[in-house]
N, C-alpha and C positions, 0 to 999 in steps of 0.2 A: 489558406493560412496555415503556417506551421512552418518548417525549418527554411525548406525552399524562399520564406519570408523571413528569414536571420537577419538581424543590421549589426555589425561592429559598435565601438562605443564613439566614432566617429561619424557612424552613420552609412558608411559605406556596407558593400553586403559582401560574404567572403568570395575570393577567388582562389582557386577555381568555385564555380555558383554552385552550392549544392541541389543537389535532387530532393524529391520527396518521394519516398521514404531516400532516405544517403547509405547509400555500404557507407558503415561503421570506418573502414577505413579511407572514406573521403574529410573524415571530421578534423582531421590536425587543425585548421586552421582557427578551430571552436575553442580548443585546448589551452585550457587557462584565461579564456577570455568572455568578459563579462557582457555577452552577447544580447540583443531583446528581440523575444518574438511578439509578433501581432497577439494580443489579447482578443481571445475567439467568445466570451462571455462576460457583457459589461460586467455584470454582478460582480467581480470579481476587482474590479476600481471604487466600488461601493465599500462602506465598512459602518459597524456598529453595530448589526444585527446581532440573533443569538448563534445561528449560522454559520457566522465569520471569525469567531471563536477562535476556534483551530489556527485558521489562517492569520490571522493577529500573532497568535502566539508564533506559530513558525516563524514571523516576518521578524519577531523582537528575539526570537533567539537567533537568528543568524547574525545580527548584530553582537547579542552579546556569550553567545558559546559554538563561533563558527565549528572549534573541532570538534563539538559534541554531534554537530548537525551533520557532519558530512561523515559519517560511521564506516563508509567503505573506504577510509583512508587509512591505510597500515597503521599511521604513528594516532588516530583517534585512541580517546579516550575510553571510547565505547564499541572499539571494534570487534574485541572477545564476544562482549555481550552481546552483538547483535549479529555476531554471525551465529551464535549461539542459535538465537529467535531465528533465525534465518531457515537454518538445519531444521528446528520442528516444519516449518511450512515445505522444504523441500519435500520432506517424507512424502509429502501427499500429492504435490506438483510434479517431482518427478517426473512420474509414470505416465503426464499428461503427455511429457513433452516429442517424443517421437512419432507421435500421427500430427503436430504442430509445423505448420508452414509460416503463420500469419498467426501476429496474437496483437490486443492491445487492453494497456496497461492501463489503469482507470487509479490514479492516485500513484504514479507509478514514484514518485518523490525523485530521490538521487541514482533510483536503478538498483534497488539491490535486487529482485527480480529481472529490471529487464537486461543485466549484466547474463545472467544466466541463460535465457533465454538466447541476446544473442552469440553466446558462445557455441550453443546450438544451429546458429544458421537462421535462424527465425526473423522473418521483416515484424519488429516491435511499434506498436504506434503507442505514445507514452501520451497520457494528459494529467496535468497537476497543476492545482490553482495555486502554486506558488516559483515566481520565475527564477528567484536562485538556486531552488531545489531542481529546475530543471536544465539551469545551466550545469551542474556540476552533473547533471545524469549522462548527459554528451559528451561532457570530459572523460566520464570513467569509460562511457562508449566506444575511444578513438578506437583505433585498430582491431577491434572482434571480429568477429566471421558473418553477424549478419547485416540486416540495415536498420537503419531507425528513423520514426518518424517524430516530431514532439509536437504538441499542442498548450499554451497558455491557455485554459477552460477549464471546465467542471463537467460534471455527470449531465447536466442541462440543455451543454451544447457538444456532444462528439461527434466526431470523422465521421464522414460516410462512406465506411469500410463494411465489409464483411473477414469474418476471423476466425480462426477454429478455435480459439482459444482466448475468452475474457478474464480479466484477473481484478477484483478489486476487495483488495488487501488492506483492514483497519484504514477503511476510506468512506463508506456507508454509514455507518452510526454517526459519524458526524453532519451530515446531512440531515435538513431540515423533513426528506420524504424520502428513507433508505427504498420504498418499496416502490417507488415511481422512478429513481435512480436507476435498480437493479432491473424493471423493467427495458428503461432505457438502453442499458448496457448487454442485455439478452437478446435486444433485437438485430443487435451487431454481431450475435454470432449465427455459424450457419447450423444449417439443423445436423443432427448429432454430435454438433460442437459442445465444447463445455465452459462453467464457468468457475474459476476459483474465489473463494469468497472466503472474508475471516472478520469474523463482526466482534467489539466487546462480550465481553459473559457478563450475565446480572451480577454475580457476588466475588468472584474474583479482585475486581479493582479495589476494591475496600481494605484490602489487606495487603495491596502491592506496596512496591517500595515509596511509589511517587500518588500515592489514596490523598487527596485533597483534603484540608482542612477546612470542616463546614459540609460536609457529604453525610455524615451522622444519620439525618432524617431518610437520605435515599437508601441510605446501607441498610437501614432499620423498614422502610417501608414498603409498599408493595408496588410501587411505580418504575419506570423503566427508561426514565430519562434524568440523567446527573446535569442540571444544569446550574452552575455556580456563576452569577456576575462577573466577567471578563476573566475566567476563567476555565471553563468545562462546559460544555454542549455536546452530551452524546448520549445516543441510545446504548442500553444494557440488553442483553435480550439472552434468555432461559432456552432452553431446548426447543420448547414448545413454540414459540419465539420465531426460532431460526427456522424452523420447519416450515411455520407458516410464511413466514418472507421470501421463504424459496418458491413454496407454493403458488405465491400470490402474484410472483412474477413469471409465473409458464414456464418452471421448470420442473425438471424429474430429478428429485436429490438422490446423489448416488452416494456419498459419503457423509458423514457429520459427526468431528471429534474433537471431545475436548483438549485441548493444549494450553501451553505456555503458562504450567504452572512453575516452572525453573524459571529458565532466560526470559524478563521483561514481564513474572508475575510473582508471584507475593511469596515464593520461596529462592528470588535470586538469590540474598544473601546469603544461601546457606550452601548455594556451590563455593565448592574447594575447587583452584590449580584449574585447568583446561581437560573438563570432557569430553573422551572422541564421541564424534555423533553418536555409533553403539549405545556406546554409555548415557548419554544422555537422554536420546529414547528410551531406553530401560529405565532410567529413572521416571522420565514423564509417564510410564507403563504401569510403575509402580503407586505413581500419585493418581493417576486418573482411577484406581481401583481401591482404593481406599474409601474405609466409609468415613473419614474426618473431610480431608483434603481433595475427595474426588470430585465436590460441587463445586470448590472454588479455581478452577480453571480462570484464567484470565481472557483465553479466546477461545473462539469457535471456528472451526476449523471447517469447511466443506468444500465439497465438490458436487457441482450439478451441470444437468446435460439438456442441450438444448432438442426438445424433441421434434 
């Protein structure tokens, strides 16, 4: 199940058939078209849990702010901003990526990762429980350099791949068992592969631009999950937090840093004009060492290795 299983909106499957994983440049015929893959995890036809949260919300905003949702489009709304956010994660991702043959994408949404990756050359295997966000990840896919694979699923049910490189990017805290997820996802990499990871920060959101109304009690207390009625379901989690989640899933954390207090945390508004990345790291350099602003990071930024 997965692209090799594409249907048209007529039902038909494209021609020429694609492969699984497809060189990126087999995908024209995906381009702009509102394709369906097999759903690889019922759960995901279910709805109302506290779980499904997220994925409700995604589902109603592409109805109602397609440009805001598809951010790797030039003329979005939010394309500054989120290549902004983009830049802090690369810092770290980077360096990953030249010992990378094989990666897959765990949340991978519209690609803004696995755009990168495959410009790299890298066969990317994408799963996201949400099938518009994965149609448009193929569109931005046509012609790169590597292949792609995509998956309608969740963390519950992945490829049975092997990959030197796991990525799952503000996808975990939303899950009902981030550490039985990250498990999951760990055992798909090969040993001294790594995984990229970026979970909520406990105190950060509270002050972002988009901090919920009605969060008051979580802001204030000592607990580690924001959960508002059809609203927010996510784990917050403190240093101590992130250590043990990595731990607790058989890895060895090689990195762990706070980010995104600029782009997409509770000092957006106060970038001026377009930052070059430089700049913009030096500012996140300057906020993470501070003693007012340096706790309130909005993520967590890591890297771990699979031993």
């Amino acid at each position: 199940m997965s692209l090799a299983a594409a249907t048209l909106p007529d039902g038909s499957r494209p021609s020429p058939a694609l492969e699984a994983p497809a060189p990126a440049d087999s995908l024209a015929p995906l381009a702009g078209v509102r394709f369906r893959l097999p759903c690889e995890d019922p759960w995901l036809l279910e709805e109302g849990t506290p779980a499904h949260t997220y994925l409700e919300a995604a589902r109603a905003a592409w109805e109602e702010h397609e440009e805001w949702m598809d951010f790797l489009d030039l003329g979005s709304p939010a394309w500054d901003i989120k290549r902004a956010a983009r830049d802090l994660y690369l810092e770290h991702l980077e360096p990953l990526i030249p010992e990378v043959s094989t990666a897959l994408d765990l949340g991978c949404g519209i690609g803004r990762f696995t755009q990168v990756l495959l410009d790299h050359g890298v066969t990317v295997h994408g799963i996201d429980g949400d099938l518009l966000s994965l149609q448009r990840c193929a569109w931005h896919a046509v012609g790169r350099a590597g292949a792609l694979d995509l998956h309608w699923s969740t963390a519950r049910v992945l490829p049975d791949v092997q990959v030197d490189l796991a990525l799952a990017v503000e996808v975990l805290c939303y899950l009902d068992d981030p550490t039985a997820a990250l498990r999951e996802l760990a055992a798909r990499v090969r040993p001294g592969g790594h995984v990229f990871l970026a979970m909520e920060a406990r105190w950060g959101w509270a002050v972002a631009q988009d901090a919920p109304p009605g969060g008051l009690d979580v802001a204030l207390g000592d607990g580690s999950l924001l959960h508002l009625e059809g609203d927010r379901f996510v784990h917050l989690l403190d240093r101590d937090g992130m250590e043990a989640l990595v731990r607790d899933a058989g890895l060895e954390l090689v990195t762990l840093v706070a980010t995104h207090y600029t782009a997409d945390g509770p000092l957006e508004d106060l970038l001026t004009g377009e930052l070059s990345r430089e700049e913009l790291l030096a500012t996140e350099a300057r906020l993470r060492a501070h003693p007012v602003w340096g706790p309130l990071n909005r993520i967590w930024t890591a890297v771990a290795r699979k031993p």
